[in-house]
N, C-alpha and C positions, 0 to 999 in steps of 0.2 A: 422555586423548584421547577425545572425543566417536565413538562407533561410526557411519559413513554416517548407517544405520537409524535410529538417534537423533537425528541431524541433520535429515533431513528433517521427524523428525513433531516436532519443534521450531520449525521453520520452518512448519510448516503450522499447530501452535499460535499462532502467535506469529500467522499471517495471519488467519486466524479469527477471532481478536480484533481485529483491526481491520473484519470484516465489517460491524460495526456503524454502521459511518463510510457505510455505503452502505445500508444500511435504511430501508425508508420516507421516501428522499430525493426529493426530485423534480429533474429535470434530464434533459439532453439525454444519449439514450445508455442502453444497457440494462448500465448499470456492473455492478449485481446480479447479471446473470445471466452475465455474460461470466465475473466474478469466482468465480463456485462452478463454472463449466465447467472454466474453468483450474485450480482449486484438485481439483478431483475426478479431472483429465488427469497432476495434480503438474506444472505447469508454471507452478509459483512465481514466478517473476521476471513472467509476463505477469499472475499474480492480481495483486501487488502493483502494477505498473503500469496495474491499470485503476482502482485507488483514488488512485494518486497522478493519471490524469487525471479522474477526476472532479474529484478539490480542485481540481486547475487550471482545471478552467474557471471563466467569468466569472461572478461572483454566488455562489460556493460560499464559505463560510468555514471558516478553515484554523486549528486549534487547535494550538497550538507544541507541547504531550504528544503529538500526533498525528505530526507535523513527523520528533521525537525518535523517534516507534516506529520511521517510516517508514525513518528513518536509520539504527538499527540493523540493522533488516531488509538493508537495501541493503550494511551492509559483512558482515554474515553470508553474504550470496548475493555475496561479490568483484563486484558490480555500479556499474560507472563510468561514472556519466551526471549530468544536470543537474538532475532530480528534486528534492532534496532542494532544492539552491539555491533553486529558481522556486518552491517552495512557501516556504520561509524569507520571500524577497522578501515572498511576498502576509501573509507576518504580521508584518513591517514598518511602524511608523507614521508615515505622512508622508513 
């Protein structure tokens, strides 16, 4: 069994690495900075949702490895929403 302690800076690893998805991106929305606010507060589930909305918005492209972290993430955090769906959808062709 995974210690709490361990669990979080796992999850905080595991977010980190997706920081990248938001680097030097341009778009509507301070995603970057909300995202290290939330991540330095450990309020994981809001870091993670400012990356899943950035991809959502319109014109952003969504990489299925990215899709698949996202998803892990979300059942590591017991997190039940539509996220992952609406992102799936936009990597969808046709």
């Amino acid at each position: 069994m995974i210690a709490p302690d361990s669990h979080v800076e796992k999850l905080k690893a595991d977010l980190k690495a997706l920081r990248g998805v938001l680097e030097g991106r341009s778009g509507p929305g301070d995603y970057l900075q909300w995202f290290d606010e939330f991540l330095r507060e450990c309020e994981l589930d809001l870091a993670l949702h400012s990356v899943c909305d950035y991809l959502l918005e319109d014109g952003v492209g969504v990489e299925v490895s990215i899709v698949e972290r996202i998803q892990a993430l979300h059942a590591l955090m017991n997190l039940d929403d539509d996220c992952v769906e609406r992102l799936r959808s936009k990597t969808r062709v046709g």
